[in-house]
N, C-alpha and C positions, 0 to 999 in steps of 0.2 A: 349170876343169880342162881340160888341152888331151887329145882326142877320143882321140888316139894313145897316151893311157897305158895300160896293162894294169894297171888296179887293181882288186883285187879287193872282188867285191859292197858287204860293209860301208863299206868307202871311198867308194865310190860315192854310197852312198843320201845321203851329207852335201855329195853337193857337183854332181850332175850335177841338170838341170833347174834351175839357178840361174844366175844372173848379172850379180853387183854392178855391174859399168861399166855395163852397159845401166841401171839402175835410182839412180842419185848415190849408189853405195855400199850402198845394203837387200841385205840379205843375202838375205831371204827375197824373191820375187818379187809384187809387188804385187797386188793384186786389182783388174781392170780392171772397172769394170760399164759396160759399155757395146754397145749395139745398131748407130747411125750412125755409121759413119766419113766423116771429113769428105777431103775433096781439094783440091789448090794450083789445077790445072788443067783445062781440058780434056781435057788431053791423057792426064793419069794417069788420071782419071776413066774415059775410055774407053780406055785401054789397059791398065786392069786386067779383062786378061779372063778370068784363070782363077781365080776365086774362091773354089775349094777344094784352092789348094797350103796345104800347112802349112805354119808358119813366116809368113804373111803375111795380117796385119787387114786384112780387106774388108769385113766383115759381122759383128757381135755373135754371128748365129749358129753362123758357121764358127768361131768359136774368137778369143781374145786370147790378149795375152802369159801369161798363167796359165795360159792347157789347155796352150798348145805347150810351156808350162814341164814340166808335167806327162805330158804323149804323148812328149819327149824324154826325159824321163829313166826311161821303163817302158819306151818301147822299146831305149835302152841295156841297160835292166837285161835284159830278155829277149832283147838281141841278135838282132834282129827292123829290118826294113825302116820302121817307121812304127807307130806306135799312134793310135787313135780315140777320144779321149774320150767316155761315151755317161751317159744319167741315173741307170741303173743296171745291175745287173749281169744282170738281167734283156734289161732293152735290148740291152746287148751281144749277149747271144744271139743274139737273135731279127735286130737288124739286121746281125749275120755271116750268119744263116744265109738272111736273102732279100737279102743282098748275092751271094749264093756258088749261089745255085740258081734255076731255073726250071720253069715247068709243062713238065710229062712228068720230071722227074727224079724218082729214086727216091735216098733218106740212109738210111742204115745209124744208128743212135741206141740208144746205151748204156744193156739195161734199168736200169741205178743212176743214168737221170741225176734231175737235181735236178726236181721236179716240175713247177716252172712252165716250164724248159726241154719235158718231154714235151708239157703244154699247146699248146704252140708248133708242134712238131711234128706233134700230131695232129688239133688240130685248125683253127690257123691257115693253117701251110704245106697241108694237107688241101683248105680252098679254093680255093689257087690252084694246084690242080691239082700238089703234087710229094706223094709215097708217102713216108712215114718207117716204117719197117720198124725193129724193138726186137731186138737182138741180146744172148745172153747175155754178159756182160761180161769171163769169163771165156777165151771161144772162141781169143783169140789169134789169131795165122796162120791157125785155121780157118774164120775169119771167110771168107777168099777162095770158099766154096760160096756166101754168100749172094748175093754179087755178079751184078749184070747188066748188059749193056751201056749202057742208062741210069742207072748209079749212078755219083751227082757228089758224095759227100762220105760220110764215115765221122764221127758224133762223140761224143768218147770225154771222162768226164769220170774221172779217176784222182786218188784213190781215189774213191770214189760218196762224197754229204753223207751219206747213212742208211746205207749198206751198208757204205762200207768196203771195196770189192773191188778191189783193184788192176791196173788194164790193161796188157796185155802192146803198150805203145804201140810199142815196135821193128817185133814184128813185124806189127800192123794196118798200121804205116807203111810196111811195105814190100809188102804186099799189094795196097795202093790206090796206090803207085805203078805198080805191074806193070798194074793195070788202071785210070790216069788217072783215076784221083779222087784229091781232097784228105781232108786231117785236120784237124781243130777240136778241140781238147781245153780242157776249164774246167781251169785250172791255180790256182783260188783255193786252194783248201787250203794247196797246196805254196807258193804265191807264187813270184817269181823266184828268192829266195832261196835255195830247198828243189829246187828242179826246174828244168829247162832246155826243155820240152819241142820246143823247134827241133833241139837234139842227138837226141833221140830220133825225129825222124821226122815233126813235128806241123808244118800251117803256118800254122794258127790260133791262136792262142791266145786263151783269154777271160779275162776276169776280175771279179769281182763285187768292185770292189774297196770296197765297203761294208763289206765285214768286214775281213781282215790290211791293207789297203794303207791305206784310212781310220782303223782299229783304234781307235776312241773311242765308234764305236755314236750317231755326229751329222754323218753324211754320208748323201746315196743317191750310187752313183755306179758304172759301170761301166767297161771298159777295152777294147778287140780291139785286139790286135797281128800283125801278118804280117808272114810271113817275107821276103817277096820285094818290090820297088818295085811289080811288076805289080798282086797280088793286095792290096796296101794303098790303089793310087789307086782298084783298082775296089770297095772297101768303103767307102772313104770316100767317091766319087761318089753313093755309091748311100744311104750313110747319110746325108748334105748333104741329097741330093734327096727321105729322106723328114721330114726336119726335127727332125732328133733332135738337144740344143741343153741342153747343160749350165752351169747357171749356177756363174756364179765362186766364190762364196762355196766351193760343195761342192768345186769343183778345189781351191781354195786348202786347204781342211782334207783332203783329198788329198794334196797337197803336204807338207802338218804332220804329216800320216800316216808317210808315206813314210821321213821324217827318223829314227824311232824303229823301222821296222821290223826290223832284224838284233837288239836288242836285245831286243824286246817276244818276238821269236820266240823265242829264246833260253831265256827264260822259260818262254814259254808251253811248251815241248817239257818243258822239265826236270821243269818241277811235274806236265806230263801223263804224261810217261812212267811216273815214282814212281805216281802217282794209278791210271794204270792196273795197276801191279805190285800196289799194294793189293788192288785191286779183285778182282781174279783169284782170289783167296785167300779172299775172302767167302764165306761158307755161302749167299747170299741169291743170289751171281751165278751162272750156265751157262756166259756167256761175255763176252768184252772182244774189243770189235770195235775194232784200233787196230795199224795194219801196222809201228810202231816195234818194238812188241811181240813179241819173239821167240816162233815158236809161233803166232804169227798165220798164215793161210793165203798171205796178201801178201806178207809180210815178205822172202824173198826177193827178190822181183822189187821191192819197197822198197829193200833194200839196194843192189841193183843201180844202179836209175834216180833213188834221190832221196837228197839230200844230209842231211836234217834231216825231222821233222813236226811237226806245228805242234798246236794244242792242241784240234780237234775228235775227238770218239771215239763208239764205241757201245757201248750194254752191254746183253744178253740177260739177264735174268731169269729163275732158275727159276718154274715156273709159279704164280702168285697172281694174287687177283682186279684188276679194273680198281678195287674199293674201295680194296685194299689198297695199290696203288700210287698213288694220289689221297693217301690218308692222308702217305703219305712226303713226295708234291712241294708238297701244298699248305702243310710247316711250314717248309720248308725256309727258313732266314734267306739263306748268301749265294748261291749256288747260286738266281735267280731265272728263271721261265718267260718264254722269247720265243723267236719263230721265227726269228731272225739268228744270227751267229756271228764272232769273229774280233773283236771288241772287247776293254777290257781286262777287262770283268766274267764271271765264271764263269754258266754258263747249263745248267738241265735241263731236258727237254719228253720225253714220252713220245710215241714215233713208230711207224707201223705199217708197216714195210714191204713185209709181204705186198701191202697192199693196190694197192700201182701198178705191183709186176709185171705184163708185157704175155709173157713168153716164159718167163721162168724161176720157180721156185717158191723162195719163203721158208724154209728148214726149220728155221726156230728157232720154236714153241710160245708160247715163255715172252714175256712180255710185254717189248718192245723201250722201251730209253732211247738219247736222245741228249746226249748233255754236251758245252760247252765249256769248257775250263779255261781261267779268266781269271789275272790279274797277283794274285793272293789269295796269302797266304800257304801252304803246303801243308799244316799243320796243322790251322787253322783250316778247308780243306776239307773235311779229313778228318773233324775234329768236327760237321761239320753231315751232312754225310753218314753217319756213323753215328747219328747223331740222328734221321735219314732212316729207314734200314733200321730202327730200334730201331720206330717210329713205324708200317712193315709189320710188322714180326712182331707185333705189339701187335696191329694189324687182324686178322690173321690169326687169329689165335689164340682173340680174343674172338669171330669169326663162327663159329669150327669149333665152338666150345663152346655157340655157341645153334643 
């Protein structure tokens, strides 16, 4: 596809990051596995001396034709200077965020972000001297009080994986430009697809692309895209040089990922949205945490900044015991327990939110779930999931009585 067409996303995903003349015709881009690159000369040998441009095999661990397959065609989709392939979505984090800051910095870090991102924060970045300070997620523009002359980044993950709270990414982004810091936002949820976050003021992006971009739940794999040539050569110098080194196989089913994503989302929004309207309506739920959802507190600034949602949600519980919720998850047939998300299979885990607030307080009681709606039929969710609730009130009922 030549670079100059304005084709819109789903066109895309089927043809950018590929390229048959290079490969005798394979459509799909080959899986290199390889470490040593060999040389004609002297001369090339030592004259290749930048060995972490992209685009060009030096070293197995800077990347082959499969990552730049892949880093080109997420950084099209995000419209973005460069993308980093990293091992997971985790990595991404953590090597944006000691690519982007130094001892004596102070980060701004969103109480909803995802937990092992706060790990990172508190107590990694902690040792090498930079302060991450936990901001309500809510704050918007107000954000600009916490600010101080050493604060070098803001990062914001919208909507939160547990919470659900949608950030007011405009106006954070224009607050840390007035006072010369950056933005980092985890854009997994939404994918390129769903959200733009360069339009909104972001010049990070993350991505955990284990879940929507891998979407089969048989990758680990992460992603950082920046906005700008500058702030891409200095993430990727810095992620080269701590050796962070994705192998092919996971690019390549990256890759396989990618092909199916506008449709798998498609899906996955349609059966969630219904799923969540159900839900709503239930005598057993308080509340549906899912900013698609009209009435959600988000939803607004959802409409606003994001195109589509994708199929992770929450749901408060009115108040019952931790029995009685065991009882529900542990029969459940398709609806099965794991800590991932964004695959094709439907997923519940019961989640505590309270517990990793650093600034702001929980105010739901009632005992928290997290669901993914996978590629299942919406029926068939439904019947397991009132098979679910039937399987609580059943616990409930026989404890209150003895």
């Amino acid at each position: 596809m030549k670079p100059d067409k304005n084709r819109r996303p789903d066109t895309l995903l089927g043809h950018i990051g590929r390229n048959p003349k290079e490969h005798s015709g394979t459509v799909n881009p080959p899986v290199y596995h390889a470490s040593t690159i060999v040389y004609d000369t002297v001369d090339s040998l030592l004259g290749d001396t930048k060995p972490l441009r992209q685009g060009v095999t030096q070293y197995g661990r800077a990347g082959t034709p499969t990552t730049f397959a892949l880093e080109d065609a997420v950084s099209r989709l995000e419209g973005g200077a460069g993308a980093i392939a990293m091992p997971s979505g985790l990595a991404a984090v953590a090597g944006a965020l000691l690519s982007l800051v130094k001892q004596g910095d102070h980060i701004l870090v969103t109480d909803s972000a995802y937990d092992p991102t706060r790990t990172v924060c508190r107590k990694i970045l902690k040792d090498y001297g930079v302060e991450a300070e936990f901001y309500d997620p809510l704050l918007g523009g107000k954000i600009e009080s916490l600010f101080r002359p050493e604060t070098a980044l803001v990062f914001t993950e919208s909507p939160g994986s547990l919470t659900f709270e949608v950030q007011d990414i405009p106006a954070i982004a224009q607050v840390a430009r007035q006072q010369g810091a950056l933005v980092v936002t985890d854009n997994t949820w939404a994918t390129p697809l769903f959200c733009r976050p360069f339009d909104l003021g972001a010049d990070v992006i993350i991505h955990a692309a284990t879940k929507y971009i891998g979407g089969h739940a048989d990758a680990m794999l992460g992603l950082i895209v920046a906005r700008d040539e500058s702030l891409y050569s200095k993430i990727r110098l810095r992620t080269q040089g701590l050796g962070y080194s994705v192998g092919p196989d996971d690019i390549y089913l990256g890759l396989r990922g990618l092909r199916s994503l506008a449709a798998r989302l498609e899906r996955h929004q349609a059966t969630a949205l219904a799923l969540a309207q159900w839900l709503r309506e239930r005598d057993e739920v308080e509340k549906v945490l899912y900013p698609a959802l009209p009435g959600d507190p988000g939803h607004e600034l959802w409409q606003r900044d994001f195109s589509g949602a994708s199929g992770l949600m929450g749901l408060v519980l009115k108040p019952v015991s931790d029995g009685a919720v065991a009882a529900m998850l542990d029969g459940m047939e398709l609806f099965a327990m794991g800590y991932s998300w964004g695959g094709y299979e439907s997923l519940l885990i019961p989640t505590f939110p309270g517990r990793a607030r650093a600034v702001t307080t929980w105010p739901d009681p009632g005992p928290t779930l997290r669901l993914h709606v996978g590629l299942e039929n919406l029926a068939d969710l439904i019947e397991d999931l009132e098979a679910g609730f039937a399987r609580l009130r059943n616990f409930a009922a026989t404890t209150a009585a003895t």
